[in-house]
RODO-2510 file (C-alpha; in nm, 4 decimals, decimal comma):
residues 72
     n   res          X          Y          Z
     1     x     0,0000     0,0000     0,0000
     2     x     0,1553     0,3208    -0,1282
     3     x     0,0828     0,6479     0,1160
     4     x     0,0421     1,0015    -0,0215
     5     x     0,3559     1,2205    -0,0161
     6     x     0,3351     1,5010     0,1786
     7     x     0,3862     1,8547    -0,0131
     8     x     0,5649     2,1351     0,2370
     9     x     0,6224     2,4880     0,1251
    10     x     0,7713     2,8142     0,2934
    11     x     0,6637     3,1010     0,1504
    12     x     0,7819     3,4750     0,2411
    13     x     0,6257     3,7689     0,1612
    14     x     0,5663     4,1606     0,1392
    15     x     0,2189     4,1541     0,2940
    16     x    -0,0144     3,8744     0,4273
    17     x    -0,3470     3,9650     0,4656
    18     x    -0,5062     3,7194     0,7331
    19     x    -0,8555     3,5769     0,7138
    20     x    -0,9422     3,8490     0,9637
    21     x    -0,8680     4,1166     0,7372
    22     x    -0,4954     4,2242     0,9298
    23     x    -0,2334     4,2905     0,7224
    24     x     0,0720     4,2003     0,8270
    25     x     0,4190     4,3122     0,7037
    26     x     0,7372     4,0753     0,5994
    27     x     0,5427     3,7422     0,7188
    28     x     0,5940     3,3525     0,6363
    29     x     0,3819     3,1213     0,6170
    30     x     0,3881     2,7127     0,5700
    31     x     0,2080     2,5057     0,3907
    32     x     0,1361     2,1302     0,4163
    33     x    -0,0189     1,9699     0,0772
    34     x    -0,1734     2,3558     0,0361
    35     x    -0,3334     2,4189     0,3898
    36     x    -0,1693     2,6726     0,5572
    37     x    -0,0210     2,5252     0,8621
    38     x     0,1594     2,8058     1,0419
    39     x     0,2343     3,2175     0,9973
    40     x     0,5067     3,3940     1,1436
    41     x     0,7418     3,7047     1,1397
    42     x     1,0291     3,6799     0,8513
    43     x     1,3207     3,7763     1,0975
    44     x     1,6158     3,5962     0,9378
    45     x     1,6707     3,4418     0,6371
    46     x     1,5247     3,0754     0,6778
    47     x     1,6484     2,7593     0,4262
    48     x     1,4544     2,6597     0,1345
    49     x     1,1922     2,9508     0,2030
    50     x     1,0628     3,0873    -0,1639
    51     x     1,0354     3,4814    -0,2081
    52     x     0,7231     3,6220    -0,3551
    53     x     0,7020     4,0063    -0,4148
    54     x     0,3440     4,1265    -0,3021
    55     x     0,0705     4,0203    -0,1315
    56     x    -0,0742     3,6889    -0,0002
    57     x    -0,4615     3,6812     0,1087
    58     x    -0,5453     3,3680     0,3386
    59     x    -0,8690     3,2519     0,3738
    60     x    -1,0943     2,9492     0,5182
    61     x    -1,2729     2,7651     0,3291
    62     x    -1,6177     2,6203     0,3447
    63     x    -1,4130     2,2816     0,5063
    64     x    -1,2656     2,5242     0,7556
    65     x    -0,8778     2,4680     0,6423
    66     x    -0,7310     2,8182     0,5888
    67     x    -0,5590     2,8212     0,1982
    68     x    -0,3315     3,1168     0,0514
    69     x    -0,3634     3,2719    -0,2663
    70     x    -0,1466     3,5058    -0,4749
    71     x    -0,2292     3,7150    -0,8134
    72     x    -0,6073     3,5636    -0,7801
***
């Protein structure tokens, strides 16, 4: 029996605009197979964290797991 694989991503960013509405400034966030799993402050330069200029928008979905989009 073969088990999914597990997708993780660090993403950094300008601006992160919570599900709340805040906007927060120079924020990461992780991602486990596209769920958003953590946010945090970018204070130092973290390993095999990708860049994007802008702004990401979280929101939760009608299944209550909180997703990130970019450009749309």
């Amino acid at each position: 029996m073969r088990h999914a694989k597990t997708v993780f991503r660090r993403i950094a960013s300008n601006e992160v605009i919570t599900p709340e509405n805040q906007c927060l400034f120079q924020q990461v966030i992780e991602l486990t197979d596209g769920v958003v799993t953590n946010l945090y402050p970018l204070v130092m330069e973290i390993p095999n964290t990708e860049w994007v200029q802008g702004r990401l928008i979280l929101r939760k979905c009608a299944d209550g797991l909180v997703r990130a989009y970019y450009k749309g």
